[in-house]
Every structure is written in structure tokens, then in C-alpha cells.
One Martini backbone bead per residue (centre of mass of N, CA, C, O) as a GRO file, in nm:
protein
  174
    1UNK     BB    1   3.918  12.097  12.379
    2UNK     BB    2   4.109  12.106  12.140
    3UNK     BB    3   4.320  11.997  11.904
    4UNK     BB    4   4.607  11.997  11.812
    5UNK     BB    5   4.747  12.029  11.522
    6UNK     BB    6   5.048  12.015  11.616
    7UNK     BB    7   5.235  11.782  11.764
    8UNK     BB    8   5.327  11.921  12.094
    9UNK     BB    9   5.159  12.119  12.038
   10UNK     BB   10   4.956  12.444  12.130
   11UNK     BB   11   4.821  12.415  11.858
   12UNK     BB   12   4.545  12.524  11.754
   13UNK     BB   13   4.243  12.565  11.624
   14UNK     BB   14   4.219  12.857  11.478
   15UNK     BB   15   4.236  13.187  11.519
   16UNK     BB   16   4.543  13.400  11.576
   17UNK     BB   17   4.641  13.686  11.719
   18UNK     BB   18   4.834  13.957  11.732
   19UNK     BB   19   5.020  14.115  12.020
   20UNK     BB   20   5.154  14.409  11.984
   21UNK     BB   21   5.243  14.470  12.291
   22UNK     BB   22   5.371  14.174  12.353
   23UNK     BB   23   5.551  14.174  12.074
   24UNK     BB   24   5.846  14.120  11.899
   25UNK     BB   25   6.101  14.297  11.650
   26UNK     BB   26   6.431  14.200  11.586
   27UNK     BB   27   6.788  14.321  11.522
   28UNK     BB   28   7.093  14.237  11.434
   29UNK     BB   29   7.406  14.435  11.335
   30UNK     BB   30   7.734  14.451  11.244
   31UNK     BB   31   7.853  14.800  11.274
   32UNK     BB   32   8.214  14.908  11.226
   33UNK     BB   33   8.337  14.674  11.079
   34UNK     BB   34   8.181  14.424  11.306
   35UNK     BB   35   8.237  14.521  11.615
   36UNK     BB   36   7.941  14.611  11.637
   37UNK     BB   37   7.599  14.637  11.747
   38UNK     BB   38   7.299  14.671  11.612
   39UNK     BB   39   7.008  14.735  11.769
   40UNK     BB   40   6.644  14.636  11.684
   41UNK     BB   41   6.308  14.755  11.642
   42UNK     BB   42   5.924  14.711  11.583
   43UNK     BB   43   5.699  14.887  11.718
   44UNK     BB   44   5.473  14.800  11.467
   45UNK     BB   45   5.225  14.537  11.469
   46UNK     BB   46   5.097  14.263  11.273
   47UNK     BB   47   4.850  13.965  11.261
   48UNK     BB   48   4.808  13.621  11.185
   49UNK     BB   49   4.635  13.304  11.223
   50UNK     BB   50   4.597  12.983  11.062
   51UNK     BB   51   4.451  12.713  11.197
   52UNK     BB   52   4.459  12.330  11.104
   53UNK     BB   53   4.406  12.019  10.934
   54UNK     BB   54   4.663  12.125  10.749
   55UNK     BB   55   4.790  12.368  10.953
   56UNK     BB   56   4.972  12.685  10.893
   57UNK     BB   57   4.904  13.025  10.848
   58UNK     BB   58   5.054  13.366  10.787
   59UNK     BB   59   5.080  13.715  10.908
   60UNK     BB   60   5.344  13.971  10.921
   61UNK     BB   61   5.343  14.306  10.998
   62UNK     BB   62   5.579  14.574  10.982
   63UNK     BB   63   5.651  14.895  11.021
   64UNK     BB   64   5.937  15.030  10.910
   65UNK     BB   65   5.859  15.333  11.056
   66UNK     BB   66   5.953  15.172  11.375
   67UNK     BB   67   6.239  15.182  11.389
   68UNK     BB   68   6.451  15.088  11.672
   69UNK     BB   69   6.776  15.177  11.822
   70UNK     BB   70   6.819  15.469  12.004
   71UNK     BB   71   6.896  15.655  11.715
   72UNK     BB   72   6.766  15.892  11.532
   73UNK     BB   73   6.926  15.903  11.319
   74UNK     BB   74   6.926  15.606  11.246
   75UNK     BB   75   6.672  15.580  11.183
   76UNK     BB   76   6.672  15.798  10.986
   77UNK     BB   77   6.832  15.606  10.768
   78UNK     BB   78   6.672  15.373  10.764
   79UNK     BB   79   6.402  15.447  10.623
   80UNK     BB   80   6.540  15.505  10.398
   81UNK     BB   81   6.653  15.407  10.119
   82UNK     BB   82   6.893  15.276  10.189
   83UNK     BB   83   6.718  15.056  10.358
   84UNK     BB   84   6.388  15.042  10.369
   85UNK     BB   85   6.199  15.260  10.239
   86UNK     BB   86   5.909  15.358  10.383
   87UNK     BB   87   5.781  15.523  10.202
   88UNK     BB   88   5.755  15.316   9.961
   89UNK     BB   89   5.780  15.055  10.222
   90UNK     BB   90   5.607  15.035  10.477
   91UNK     BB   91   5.621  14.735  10.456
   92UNK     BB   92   5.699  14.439  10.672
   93UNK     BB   93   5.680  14.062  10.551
   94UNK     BB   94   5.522  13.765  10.662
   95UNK     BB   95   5.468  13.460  10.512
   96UNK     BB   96   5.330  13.180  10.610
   97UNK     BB   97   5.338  12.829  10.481
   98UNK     BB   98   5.470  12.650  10.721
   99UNK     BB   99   5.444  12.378  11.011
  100UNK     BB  100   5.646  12.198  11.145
  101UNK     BB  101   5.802  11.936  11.242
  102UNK     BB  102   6.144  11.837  11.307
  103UNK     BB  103   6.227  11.604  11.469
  104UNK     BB  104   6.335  11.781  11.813
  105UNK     BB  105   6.091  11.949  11.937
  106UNK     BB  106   6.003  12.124  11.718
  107UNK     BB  107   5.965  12.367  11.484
  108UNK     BB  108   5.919  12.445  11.120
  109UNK     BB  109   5.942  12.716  10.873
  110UNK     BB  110   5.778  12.875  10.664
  111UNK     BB  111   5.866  13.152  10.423
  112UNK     BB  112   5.850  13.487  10.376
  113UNK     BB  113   6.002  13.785  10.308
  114UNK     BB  114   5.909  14.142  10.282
  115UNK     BB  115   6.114  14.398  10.084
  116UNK     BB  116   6.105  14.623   9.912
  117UNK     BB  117   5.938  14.423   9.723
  118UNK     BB  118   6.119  14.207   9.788
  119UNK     BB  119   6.180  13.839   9.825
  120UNK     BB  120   6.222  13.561  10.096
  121UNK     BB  121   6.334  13.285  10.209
  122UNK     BB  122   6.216  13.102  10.535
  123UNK     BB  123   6.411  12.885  10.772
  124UNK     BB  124   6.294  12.810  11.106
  125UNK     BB  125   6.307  12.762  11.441
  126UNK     BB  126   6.057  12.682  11.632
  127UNK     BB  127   5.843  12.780  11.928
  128UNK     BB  128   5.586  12.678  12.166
  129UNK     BB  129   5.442  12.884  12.422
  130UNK     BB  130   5.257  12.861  12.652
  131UNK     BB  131   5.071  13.085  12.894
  132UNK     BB  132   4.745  13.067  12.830
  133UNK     BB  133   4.411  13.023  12.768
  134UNK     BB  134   4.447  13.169  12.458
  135UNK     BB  135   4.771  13.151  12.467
  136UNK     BB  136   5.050  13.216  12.279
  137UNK     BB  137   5.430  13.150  12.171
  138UNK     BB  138   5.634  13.254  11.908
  139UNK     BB  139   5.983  13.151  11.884
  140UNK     BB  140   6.245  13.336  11.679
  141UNK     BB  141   6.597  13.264  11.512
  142UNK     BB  142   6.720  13.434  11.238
  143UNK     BB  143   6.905  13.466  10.910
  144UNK     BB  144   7.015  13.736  10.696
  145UNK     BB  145   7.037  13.828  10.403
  146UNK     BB  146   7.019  14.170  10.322
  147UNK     BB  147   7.085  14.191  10.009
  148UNK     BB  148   6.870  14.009   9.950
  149UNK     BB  149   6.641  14.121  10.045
  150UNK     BB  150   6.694  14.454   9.967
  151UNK     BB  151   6.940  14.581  10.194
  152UNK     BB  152   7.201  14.726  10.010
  153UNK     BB  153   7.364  14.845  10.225
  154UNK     BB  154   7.741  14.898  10.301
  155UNK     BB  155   7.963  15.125  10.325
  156UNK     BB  156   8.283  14.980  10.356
  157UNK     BB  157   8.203  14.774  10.570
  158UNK     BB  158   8.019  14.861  10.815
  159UNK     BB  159   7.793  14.622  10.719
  160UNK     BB  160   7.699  14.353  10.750
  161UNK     BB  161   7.491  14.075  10.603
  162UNK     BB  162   7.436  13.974  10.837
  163UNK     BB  163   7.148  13.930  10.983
  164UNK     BB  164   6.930  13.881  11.336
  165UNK     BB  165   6.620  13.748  11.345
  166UNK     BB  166   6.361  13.816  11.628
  167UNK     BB  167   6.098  13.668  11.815
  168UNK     BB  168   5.817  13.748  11.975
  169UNK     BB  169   5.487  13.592  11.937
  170UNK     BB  170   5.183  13.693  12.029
  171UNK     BB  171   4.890  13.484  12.068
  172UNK     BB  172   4.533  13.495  12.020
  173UNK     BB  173   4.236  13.358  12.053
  174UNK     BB  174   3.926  13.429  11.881
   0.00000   0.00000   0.00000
């Protein structure tokens, strides 16, 4: 068995694919002027991961058109130019450029956030949790400003700036 990559943590070296049947990637957005929360998820997604003695890299990319609250309408709205513009910028991804220990027991994050063409820098605790043999998931929690990100819908204050964006990326090792 290789040696983890980063100390405490089960990522080990090598390839690591993202299973897009198991892993999840969602955001809640609060609605209504703040009063309602929005939840939504992201239906198809990929990535890789490439770990080292230098540490970790990798891309994860969501379609789009895939983005699903449960309500047909408002999905056809979010895919709109108003809001992710999916014709036009059919992916949202996120490029990994660094993991390190943070120094409490976990990971800390960063990387870069890419909607509609532009890009957001963003730093988050993640955890490690081993499921099987050549198999672990990366749980993280954290806050992006929506019109920072490039996705300045949000006529009268029905939704607020900050979204929650959520992820279980479960990888498989090559």
C-alpha cells in the first residue's frame, strides 16, 4: 500500500476519478426575499484527481443543463442566460489547485470556480473519508457570492448573493 499523499489523510498517490453516479454536487440559494431556500443539484458531472509528493491537482466539471431544484420551470430559468447561461458556457468547473492540512484535522482547499467565462477563487475545508480500498470521498461545505461568480440574476432581492455550495465527490483510484 502507498503512503498517503497528505499526512492524516487516506489520499493516497495516483489517479483518482470522480464516480459521477455516487457523488453529489449541490447549492442551496435563499428566495422569496431570503425567506425560502432554493435547493438544487447538478445531475452530471466528471473529474480527475492527480495526487503526489508535490500534493494534489484536479478538475471537477458539472454540465450546466443539468442543474435540478425539482421544479421544471425554474430549472428551465436557471440553465437561461439570467443565470448560468448553459447554451453559451455549458460547464462549471472547478480546478483544484492546492490541498493541504489546515491544521485542525482536516483539508483546506483552494481553487479556482469557473461560470460563464469567469472565474472565482475559493478556499474550503474539506475532509477525507476512506469508503473502501482504492475508493474515498472529499465532503465540502462553503459560500460563493453569486454575482462575484458571474451569475448577477436577482431582480427585486428575491435571491440573496451568497449561495451554499455543497459537494460529496466520491473517487475511485485508477
Amino acid at each position: 500500500m502507498s503512503q498517503a499523499v497528505l499526512a492524516g489523510s487516506a489520499l493516497e498517490a495516483g489517479t483518482w476519478n470522480v464516480d459521477p453516479q455516487a457523488s453529489t454536487v449541490g447549492f442551496v440559494a435563499r428566495g422569496l426575499f431570503g425567506l425560502t431556500p432554493v435547493r438544487g443539484t447538478f445531475a452530471a458531472l466528471r473529474g480527475v484527481l492527480e495526487a503526489g509528493g508535490d500534493g494534489a491537482r484536479g478538475t471537477l466539471e458539472l454540465d450546466a443543463a443539468s442543474v435540478d431544484t425539482a421544479n421544471a420551470r425554474r430549472d428551465t430559468h436557471l440553465r437561461s442566460a439570467a443565470f448560468f447561461d448553459a447554451e453559451a458556457s455549458p460547464v462549471v468547473s472547478f480546478e483544484l489547485t492546492e490541498l493541504a492540512p489546515d491544521g485542525e484535522g482536516t483539508l483546506r482547499l483552494s481553487g479556482v470556480l469557473g461560470i460563464r467565462g469567469g472565474s472565482l477563487p475559493v478556499e474550503a475545508p474539506v475532509s477525507v473519508v476512506p469508503i473502501d480500498t482504492g475508493k474515498l470521498r472529499l465532503d465540502t461545505t462553503f459560500s460563493v457570492d453569486r454575482a462575484a461568480a458571474g451569475v448577477g440574476w436577482g431582480k427585486f432581492g428575491m435571491i440573496r448573493a451568497k449561495v451554499q455550495l455543497t459537494a460529496a465527490i466520491v473517487l475511485i483510484r485508477d
